[in-house]
N, C-alpha and C positions, 0 to 999 in steps of 0.2 A: 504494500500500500504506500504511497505517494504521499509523502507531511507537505504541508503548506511550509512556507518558509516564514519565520517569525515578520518580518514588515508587511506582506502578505494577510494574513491573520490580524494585524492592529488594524490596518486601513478596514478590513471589510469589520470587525467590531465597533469601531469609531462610528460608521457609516449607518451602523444598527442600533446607534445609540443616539445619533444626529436626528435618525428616521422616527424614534420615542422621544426626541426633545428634551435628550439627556443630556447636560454638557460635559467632555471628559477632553482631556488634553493628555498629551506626552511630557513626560517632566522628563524620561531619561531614555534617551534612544539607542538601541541596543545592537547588538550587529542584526544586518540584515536578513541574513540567513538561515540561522542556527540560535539566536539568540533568547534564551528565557522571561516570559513576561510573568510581569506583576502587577496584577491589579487594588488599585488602592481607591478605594469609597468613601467618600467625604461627605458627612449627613449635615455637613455646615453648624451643625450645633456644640464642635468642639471634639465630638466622638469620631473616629473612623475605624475600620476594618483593611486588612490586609488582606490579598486573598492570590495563591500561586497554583501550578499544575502542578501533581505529584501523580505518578505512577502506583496503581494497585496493584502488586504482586500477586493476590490472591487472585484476581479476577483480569487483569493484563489489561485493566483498564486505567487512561487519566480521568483524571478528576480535579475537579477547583476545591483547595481546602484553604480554610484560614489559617495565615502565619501569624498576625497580630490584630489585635480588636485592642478598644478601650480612647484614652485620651491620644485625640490625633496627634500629637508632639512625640509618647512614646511609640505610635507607630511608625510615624515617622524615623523615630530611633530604628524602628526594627527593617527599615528598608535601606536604610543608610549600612546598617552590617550586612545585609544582602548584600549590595552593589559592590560594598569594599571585598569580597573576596569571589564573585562576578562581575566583571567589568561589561559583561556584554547583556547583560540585563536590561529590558524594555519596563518600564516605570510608566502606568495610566493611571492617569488620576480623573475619576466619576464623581461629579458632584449633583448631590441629589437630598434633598431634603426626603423624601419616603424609601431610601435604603436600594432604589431599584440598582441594580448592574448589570442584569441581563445572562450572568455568567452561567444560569441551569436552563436556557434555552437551547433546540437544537441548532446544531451548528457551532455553539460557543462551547457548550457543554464538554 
């Protein structure tokens, strides 16, 4: 099976987030090709959420789990330790006051 290439994957999410009149931007753009994305959720009221792909060994499937929740300052901490020992790390940031990201929809999913 054929991976999309990670800048591939941001544009068409971006694009599906534009379509729901989500605003999300790129804060760290990552290598093109191969590159791991992180998505970060900004509920604008101070709190946000982390959220990456990780592989289930059990079932040989990705999935989006949360790396960080709580006060967006320490999430923030916790993408900043991502990136420092990832350089090629893609960083979106979804702002949305009702929590939407879209990340359990098909296609993103």
């Amino acid at each position: 099976m054929t991976r999309l290439t990670a800048e591939f994957w941001v544009h068409a999410y971006l694009a599906r987030l534009r379509f729901q009149e989500i605003p999300a931007f790129v804060v760290a753009h990552g290598d093109d090709t191969a590159g791991a994305v992180l998505i970060k959720l900004n509920t604008l009221d101070g709190q946000a959420t982390a959220f990456q792909r990780s592989f289930d060994l059990m079932s040989g499937e990705r999935k989006w789990v949360e790396l960080s929740s709580g006060p967006e300052g320490e999430v923030d901490n916790a993408i900043t330790r991502q990136r420092s020992f990832d350089p090629d790390l893609w960083v979106i940031e979804v702002e949305d006051r009702q929590g939407r990201h879209l990340l359990g929809e098909e296609g993103l999913d």
